[in-house]
C-alpha angles and dihedrals in degrees: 000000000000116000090231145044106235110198107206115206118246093252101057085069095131089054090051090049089056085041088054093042089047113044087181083074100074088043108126084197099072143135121290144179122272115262142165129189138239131202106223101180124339129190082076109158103235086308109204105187143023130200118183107223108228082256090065085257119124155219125216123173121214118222089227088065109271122121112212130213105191123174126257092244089051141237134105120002132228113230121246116233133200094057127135131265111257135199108244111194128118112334086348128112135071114356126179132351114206129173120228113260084247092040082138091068112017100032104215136155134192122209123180120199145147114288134189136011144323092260093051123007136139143153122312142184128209119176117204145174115263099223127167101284099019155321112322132189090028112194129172113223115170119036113174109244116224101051127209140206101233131088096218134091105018087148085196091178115154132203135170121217135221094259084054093264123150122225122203122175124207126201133222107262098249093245093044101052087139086065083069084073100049112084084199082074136072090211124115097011158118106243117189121203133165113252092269094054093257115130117248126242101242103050123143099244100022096143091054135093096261095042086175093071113114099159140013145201099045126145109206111331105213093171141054138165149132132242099226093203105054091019087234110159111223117203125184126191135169124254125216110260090346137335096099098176140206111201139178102242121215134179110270099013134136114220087194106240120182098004095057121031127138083221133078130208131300092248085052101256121118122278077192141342093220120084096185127358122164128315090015129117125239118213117255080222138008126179132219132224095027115270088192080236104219122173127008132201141173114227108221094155131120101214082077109046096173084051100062116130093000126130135228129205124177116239115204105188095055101034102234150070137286127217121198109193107218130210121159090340094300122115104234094179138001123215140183118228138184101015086140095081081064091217140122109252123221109181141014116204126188104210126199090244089075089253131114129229137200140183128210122219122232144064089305104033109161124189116245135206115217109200136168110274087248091056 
């Protein structure tokens, strides 16, 4: 039996029909390519996020509040100054790191991370530019309103759209995941900002008291990326104790946590005994039992030709990847990949070399190049 429950939408029938007619479609033990991996740098503290600089180097951020610039040929890294100081506590700490879609001529980067104190903290943005020691002109540009007092579930994912948007999800609080419901709080949410901080036009709830608001309804989003050619935003979060789901995110819409989850709590009772009522999304995709999803890329490369238009989500319970093969936005088979590292991965990244990239996540994480075997 397959390790998942994959929902196909309505309007993929004819690909269900082909997935009923082929039980070898919904296998999670299938073909393919041929890979092999490459250790770039190792002796990473619990890294959470690579960007690859237009010149193959790279930036990686630590959890524990260090941004990274290692060389595209690999080694040491040289830390990056001029970043801001972050609340390390819990799950808190440095998120993602994420050029801006004109890096090659503006040179900035976006990092997302933990700020302020055990009594009131929450998930923050700064953009800088990249210089020659370090970030210069910092500015924060995004703090989640409505903060909290635990140092759990702050999401933090970033992504940039295609109209130069910039997409940060926020995540409930742990203790407050009935603010994910209340469209007056910025917790548990999608938020979506232009790339100076400023709220675009055409927003959902613009005329409401949180403008920034895109989505709705979401745990604690580990994953976020665009299919470049559809333009179909994929978003990830983890479940309680299972019901880790995939969805198809649109503008306005309410992905139903917690009224909805096809988990329960972590002491067994219900969170809620509906898994879908009105108004409310249903995933694309959910796994039980919980895969703890991490980092999620789109592959658009051409090093990996079966590949094309996948995606790949880490999977930290079970220390490996999943890949989630894609056609018209249905997921026809689902494989594990790279177990072999034995580590927990932390993020996938889809570079524009045609590569991808992961971090482990420990004392020791190392990013790693996966490449095709004739590389």
């Amino acid at each position: 039996m397959p390790a998942s429950t994959p929902r196909l939408c309505s309007n993929n029938l004819a690909l269900l029909a082909a997935a009923l007619l082929s039980p070898g479609l919904v296998s999670t033990t299938v073909q393919s390519a041929d890979y092999r991996h490459e250790i770039i740098t190792q002796d990473l503290h619990h890294p959470w996020s690579v960007a690859q600089l237009p010149d193959h180097s790279f930036l990686v951020s630590e959890r524990d509040g260090q941004l990274l610039h290692i060389p595209a040929e690999g080694g040491a890294g040289r830390t990056v100054k001029g970043v801001p100081e972050t609340y390390v506590a819990g799950q808190g700490g440095f998120f993602d790191v994420l050029l801006h879609p004109d890096f090659a001529r503006n040179r900035l980067v976006y990092l997302s991370f933990a700020h302020g104190t055990p009594d009131s903290n929450g998930t923050a943005v700064v953009r800088g530019r990249l210089g020659d020691t370090g970030l210069e002109d910092v500015t924060r540009i995004l703090l989640v309103q409505d903060s909290k007092d635990t140092p759990q579930h702050y999401a933090a994912r970033m992504l940039f759209l295609s109209d130069g948007t910039l997409l940060v999800a926020t995540g409930d609080g742990f203790n407050y995941r009935e603010q994910a419901q209340n469209l007056n709080s910025e917790l548990g949410k999608v938020l979506r900002i232009n790339d100076d901080g400023s709220v675009p036009a055409d927003n959902p709830f613009t005329a409401s008291a949180r403008p920034r608001i895109f989505t709705y309804g979401h745990r604690n989003t580990q994953g976020l990326a665009l299919d470049a050619d559809s333009g179909t935003i994929y978003l990830h979060e983890h479940g309680p104790k299972g019901g880790d789901e995939l969805n198809v995110l649109r503008a306005g819409n309410n992905y139903g946590w917690p009224a909805i989850t096809y988990g329960v709590d972590y002491n067994g009772a219900y969170v809620s005994p509906f898994t879908e009522l009105p108004g409310m999304e249903q995933p694309l995709h959910y796994w039980l039992p919980s895969i703890a999803p991490s980092g999620m890329a789109w592959y658009g490369g051409d090093r990996f030709p079966e590949w094309r238009g996948d995606l790949f989500v880490g999977a930290l319970v079970d220390q490996e990847v999943r890949r989630l093969d894609m056609e018209q936005g249905a997921i026809l088979q689902e494989e594990p990949l790279f177990s072999e590292l034995n580590a927990r991965i932390r993020d996938v990244y889809s570079a524009d070399d045609g590569y991808l990239y992961l971090l482990t996540d420990s004392e020791q994480g190392a990013l790693v190049r996966i490449m095709p075997a004739e590389d």
